[in-house]
PQR file of N, CA, C, O and H, with PARSE charges and radii, in Angstrom:
ATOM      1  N   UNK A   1       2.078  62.371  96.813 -0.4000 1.5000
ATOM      2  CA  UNK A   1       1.530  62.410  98.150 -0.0000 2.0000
ATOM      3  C   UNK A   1       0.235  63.212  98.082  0.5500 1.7000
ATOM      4  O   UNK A   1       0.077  64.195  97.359 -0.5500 1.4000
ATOM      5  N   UNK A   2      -0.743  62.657  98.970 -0.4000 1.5000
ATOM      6  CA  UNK A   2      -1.861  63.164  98.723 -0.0000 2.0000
ATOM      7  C   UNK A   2      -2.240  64.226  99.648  0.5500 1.7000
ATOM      8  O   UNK A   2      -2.909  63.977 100.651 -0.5500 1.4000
ATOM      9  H   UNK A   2      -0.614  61.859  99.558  0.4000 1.0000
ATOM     10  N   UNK A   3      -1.765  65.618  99.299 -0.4000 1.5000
ATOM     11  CA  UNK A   3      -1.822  66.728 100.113 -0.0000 2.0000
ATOM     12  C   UNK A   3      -2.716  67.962  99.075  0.5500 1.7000
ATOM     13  O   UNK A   3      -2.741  68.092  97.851 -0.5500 1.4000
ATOM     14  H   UNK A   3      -1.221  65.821  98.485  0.4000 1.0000
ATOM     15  N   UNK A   4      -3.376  68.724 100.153 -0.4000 1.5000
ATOM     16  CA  UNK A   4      -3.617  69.806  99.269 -0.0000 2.0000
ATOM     17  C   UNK A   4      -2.716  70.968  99.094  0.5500 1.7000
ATOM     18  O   UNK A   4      -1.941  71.246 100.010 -0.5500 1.4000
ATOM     19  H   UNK A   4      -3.355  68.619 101.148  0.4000 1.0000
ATOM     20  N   UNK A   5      -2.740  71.703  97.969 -0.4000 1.5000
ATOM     21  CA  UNK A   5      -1.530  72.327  97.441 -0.0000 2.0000
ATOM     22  C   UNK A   5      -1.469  73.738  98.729  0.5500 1.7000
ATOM     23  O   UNK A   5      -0.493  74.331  99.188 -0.5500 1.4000
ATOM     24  H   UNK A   5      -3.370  71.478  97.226  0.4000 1.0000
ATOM     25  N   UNK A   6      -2.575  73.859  98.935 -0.4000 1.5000
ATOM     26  CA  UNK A   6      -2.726  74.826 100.264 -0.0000 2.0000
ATOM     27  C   UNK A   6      -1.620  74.733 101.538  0.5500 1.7000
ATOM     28  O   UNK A   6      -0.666  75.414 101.916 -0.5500 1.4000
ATOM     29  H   UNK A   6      -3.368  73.378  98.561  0.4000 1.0000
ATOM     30  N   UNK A   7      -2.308  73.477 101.992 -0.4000 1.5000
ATOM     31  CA  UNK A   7      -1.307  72.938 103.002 -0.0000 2.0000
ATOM     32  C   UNK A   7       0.017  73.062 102.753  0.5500 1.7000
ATOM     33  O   UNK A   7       0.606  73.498 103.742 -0.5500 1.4000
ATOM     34  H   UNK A   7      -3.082  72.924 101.685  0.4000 1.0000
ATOM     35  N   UNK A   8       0.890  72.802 101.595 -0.4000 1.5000
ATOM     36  CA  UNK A   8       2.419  72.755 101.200 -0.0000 2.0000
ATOM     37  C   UNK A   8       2.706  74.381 101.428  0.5500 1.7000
ATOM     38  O   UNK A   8       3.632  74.870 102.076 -0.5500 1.4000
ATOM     39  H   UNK A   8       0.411  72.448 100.791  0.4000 1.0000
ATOM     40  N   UNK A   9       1.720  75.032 100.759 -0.4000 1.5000
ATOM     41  CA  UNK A   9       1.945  76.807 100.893 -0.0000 2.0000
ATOM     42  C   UNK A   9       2.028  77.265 102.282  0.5500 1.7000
ATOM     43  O   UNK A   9       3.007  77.964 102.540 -0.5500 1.4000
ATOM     44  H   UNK A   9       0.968  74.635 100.233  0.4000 1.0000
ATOM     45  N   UNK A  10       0.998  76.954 103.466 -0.4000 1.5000
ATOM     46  CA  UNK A  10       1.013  77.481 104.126 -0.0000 2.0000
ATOM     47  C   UNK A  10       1.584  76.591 105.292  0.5500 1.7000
ATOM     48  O   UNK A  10       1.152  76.752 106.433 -0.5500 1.4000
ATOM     49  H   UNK A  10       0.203  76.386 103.256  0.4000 1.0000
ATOM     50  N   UNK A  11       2.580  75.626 105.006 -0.4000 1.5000
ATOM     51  CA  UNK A  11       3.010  74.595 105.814 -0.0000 2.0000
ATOM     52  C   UNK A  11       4.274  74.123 105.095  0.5500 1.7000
ATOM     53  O   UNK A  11       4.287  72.917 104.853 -0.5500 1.4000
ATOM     54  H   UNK A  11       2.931  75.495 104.079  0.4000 1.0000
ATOM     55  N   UNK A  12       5.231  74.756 104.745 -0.4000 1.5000
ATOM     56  CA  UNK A  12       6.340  74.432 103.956 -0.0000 2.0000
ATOM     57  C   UNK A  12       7.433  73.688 104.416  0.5500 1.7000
ATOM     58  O   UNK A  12       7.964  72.869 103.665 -0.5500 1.4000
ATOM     59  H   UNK A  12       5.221  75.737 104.942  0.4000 1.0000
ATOM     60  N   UNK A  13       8.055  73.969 106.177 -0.4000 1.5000
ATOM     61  CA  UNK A  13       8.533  73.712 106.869 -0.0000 2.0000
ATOM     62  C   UNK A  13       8.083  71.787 107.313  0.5500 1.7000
ATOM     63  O   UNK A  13       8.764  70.765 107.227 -0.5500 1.4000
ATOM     64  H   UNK A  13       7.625  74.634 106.787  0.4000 1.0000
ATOM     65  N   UNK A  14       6.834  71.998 107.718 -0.4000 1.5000
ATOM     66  CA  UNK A  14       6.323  70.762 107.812 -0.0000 2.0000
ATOM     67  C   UNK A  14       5.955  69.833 106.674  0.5500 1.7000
ATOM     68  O   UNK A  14       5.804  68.655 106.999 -0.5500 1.4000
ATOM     69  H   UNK A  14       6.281  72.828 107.787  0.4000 1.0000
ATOM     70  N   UNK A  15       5.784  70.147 105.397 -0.4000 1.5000
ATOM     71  CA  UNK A  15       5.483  69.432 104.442 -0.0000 2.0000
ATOM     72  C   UNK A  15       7.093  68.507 104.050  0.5500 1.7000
ATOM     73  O   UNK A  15       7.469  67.335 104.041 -0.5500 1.4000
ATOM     74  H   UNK A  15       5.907  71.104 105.133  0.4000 1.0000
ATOM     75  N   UNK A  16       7.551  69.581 103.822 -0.4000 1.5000
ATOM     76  CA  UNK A  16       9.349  69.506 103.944 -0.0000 2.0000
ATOM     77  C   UNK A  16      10.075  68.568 104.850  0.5500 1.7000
ATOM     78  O   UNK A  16      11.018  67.824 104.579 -0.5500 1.4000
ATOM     79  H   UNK A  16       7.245  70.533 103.830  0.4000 1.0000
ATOM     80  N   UNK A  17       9.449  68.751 105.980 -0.4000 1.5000
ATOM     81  CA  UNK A  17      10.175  67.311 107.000 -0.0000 2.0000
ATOM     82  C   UNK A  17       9.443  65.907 106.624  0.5500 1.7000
ATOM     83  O   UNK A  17       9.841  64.786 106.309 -0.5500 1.4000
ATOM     84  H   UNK A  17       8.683  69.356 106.199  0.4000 1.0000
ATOM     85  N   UNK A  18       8.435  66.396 106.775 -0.4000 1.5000
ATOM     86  CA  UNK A  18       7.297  65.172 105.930 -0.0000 2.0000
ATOM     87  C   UNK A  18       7.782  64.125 104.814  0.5500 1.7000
ATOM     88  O   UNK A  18       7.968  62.909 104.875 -0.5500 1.4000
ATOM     89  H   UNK A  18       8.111  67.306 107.031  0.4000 1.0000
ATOM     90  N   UNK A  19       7.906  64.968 103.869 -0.4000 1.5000
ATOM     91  CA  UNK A  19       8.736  64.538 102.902 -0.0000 2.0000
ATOM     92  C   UNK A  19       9.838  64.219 103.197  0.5500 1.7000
ATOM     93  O   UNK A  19       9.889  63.043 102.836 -0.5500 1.4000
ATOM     94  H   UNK A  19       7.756  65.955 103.820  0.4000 1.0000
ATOM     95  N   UNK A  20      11.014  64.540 103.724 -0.4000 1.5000
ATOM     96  CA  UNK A  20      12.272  63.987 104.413 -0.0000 2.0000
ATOM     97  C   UNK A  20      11.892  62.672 104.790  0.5500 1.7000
ATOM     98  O   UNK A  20      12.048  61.623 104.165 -0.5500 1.4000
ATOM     99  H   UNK A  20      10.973  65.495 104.017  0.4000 1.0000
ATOM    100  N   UNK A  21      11.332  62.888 105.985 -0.4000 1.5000
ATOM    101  CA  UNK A  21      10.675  61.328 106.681 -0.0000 2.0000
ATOM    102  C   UNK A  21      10.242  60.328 105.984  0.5500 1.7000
ATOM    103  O   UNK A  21      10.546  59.221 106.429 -0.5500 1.4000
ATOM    104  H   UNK A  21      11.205  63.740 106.493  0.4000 1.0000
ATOM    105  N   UNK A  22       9.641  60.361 105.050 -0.4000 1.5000
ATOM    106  CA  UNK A  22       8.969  59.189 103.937 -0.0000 2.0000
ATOM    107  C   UNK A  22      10.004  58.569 103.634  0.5500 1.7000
ATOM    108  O   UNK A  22      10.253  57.405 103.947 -0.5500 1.4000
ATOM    109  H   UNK A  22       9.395  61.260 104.688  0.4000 1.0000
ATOM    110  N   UNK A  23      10.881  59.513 102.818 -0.4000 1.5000
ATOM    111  CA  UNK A  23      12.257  59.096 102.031 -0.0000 2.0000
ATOM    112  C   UNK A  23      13.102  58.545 102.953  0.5500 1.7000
ATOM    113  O   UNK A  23      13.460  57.483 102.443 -0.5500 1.4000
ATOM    114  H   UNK A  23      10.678  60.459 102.564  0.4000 1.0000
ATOM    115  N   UNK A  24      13.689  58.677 104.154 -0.4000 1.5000
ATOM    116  CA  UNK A  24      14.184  58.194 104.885 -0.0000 2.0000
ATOM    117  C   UNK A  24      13.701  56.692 105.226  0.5500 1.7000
ATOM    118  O   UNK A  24      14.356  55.654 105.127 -0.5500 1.4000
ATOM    119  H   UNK A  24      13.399  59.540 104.568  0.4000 1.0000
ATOM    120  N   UNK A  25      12.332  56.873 105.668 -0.4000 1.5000
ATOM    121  CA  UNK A  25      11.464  55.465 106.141 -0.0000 2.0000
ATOM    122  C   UNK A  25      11.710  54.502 104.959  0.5500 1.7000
ATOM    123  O   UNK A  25      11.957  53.310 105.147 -0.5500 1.4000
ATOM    124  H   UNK A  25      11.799  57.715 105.748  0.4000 1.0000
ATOM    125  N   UNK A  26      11.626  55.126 103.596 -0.4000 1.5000
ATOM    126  CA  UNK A  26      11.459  54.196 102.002 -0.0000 2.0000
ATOM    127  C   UNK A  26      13.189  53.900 102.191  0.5500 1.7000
ATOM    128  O   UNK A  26      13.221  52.670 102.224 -0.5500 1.4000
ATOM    129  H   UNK A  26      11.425  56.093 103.443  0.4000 1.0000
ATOM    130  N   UNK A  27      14.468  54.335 102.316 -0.4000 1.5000
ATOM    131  CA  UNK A  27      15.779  54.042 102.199 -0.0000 2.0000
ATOM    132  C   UNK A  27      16.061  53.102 103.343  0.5500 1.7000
ATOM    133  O   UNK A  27      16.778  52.121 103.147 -0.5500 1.4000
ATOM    134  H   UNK A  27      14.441  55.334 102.289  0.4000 1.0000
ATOM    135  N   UNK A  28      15.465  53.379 104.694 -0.4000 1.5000
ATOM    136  CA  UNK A  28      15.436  52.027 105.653 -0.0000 2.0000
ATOM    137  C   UNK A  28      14.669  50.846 105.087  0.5500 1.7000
ATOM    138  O   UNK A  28      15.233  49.835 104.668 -0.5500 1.4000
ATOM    139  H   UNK A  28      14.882  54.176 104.854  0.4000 1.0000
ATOM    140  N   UNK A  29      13.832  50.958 105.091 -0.4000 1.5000
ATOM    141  CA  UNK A  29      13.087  49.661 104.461 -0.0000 2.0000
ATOM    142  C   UNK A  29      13.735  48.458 103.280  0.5500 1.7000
ATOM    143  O   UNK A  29      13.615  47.253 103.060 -0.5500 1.4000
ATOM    144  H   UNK A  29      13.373  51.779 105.431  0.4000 1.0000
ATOM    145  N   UNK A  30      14.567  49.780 102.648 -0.4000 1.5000
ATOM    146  CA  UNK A  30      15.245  49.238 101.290 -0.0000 2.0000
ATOM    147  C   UNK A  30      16.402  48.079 102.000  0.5500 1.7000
ATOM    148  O   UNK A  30      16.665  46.878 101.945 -0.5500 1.4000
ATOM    149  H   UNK A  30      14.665  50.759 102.828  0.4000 1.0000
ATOM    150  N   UNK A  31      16.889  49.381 102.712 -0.4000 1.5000
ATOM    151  CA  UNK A  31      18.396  48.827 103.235 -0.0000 2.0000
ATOM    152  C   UNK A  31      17.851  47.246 103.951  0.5500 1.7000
ATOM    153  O   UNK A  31      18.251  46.180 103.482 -0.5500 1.4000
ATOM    154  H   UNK A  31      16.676  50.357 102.756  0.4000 1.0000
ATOM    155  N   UNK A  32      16.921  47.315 105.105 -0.4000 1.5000
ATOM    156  CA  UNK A  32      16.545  46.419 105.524 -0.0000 2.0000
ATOM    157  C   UNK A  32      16.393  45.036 105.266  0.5500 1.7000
ATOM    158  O   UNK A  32      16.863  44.057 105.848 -0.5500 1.4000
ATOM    159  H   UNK A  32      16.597  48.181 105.486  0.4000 1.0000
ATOM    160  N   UNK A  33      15.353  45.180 103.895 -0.4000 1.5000
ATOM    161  CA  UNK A  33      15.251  44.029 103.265 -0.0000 2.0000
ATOM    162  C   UNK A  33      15.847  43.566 102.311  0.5500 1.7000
ATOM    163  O   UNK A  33      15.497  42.639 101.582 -0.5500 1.4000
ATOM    164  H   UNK A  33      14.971  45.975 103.422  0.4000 1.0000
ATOM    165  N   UNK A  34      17.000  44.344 102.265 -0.4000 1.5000
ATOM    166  CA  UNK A  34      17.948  43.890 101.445 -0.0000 2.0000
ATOM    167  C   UNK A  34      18.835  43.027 102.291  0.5500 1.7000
ATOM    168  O   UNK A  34      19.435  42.162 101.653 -0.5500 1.4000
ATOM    169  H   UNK A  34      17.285  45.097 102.858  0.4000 1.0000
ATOM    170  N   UNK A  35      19.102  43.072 103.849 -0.4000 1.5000
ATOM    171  CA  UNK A  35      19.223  42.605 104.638 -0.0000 2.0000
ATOM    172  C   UNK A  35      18.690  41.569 105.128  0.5500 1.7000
ATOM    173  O   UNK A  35      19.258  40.941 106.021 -0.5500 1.4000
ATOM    174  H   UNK A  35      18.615  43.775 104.367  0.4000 1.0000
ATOM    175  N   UNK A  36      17.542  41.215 104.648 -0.4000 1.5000
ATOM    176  CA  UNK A  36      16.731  40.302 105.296 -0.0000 2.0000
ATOM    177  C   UNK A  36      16.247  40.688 106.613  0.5500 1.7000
ATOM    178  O   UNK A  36      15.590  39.876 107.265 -0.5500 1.4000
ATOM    179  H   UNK A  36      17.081  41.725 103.923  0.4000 1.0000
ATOM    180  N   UNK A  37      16.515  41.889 107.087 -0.4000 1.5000
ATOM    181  CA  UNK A  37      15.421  41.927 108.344 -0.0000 2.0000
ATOM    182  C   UNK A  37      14.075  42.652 108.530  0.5500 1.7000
ATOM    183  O   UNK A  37      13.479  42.713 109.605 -0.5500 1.4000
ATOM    184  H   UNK A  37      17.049  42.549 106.558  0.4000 1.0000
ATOM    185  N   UNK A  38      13.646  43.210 107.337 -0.4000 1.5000
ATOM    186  CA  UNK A  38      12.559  43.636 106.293 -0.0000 2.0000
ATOM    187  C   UNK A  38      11.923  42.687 105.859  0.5500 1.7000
ATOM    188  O   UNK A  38      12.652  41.821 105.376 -0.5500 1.4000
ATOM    189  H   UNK A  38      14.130  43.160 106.463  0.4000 1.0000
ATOM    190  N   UNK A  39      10.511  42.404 105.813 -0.4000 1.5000
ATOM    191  CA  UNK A  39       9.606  41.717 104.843 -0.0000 2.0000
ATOM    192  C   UNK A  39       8.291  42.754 104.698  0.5500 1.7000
ATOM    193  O   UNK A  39       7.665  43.115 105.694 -0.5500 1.4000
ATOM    194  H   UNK A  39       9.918  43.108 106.206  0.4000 1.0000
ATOM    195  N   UNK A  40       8.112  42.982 103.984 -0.4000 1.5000
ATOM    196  CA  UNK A  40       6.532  43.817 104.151 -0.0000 2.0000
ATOM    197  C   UNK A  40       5.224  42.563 103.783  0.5500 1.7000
ATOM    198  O   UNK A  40       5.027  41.688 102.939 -0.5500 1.4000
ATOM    199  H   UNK A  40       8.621  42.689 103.175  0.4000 1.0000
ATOM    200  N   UNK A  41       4.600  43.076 104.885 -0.4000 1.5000
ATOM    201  CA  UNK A  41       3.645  41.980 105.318 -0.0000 2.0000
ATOM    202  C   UNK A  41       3.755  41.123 106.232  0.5500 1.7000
ATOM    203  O   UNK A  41       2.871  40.361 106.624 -0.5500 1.4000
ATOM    204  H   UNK A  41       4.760  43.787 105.570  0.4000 1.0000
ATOM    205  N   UNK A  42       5.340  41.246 106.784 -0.4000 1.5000
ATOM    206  CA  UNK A  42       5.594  40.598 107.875 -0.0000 2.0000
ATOM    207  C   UNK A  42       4.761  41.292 109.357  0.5500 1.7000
ATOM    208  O   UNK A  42       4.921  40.766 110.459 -0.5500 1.4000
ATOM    209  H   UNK A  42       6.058  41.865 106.466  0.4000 1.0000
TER
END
């Protein structure tokens, strides 16, 4: 992720949910289109 190392230091809390959120969004997506109700580019 393209952050500066600053930001993670003085934003740990928020970098941290940040990161949560991605991973979450990337495990829906998975689940999704494994489902077929996912297409990217759709």
């Amino acid at each position: 992720m393209g952050v500066m190392a600053s930001f993670i230091t003085e934003n740990q809390k928020t970098y941290y949910s940040l990161v949560k959120a991605m991973v979450e969004a990337c495990q829906f997506a998975t689940l999704a289109d494994s489902a077929g109700e996912y297409s990217a580019g759709s």
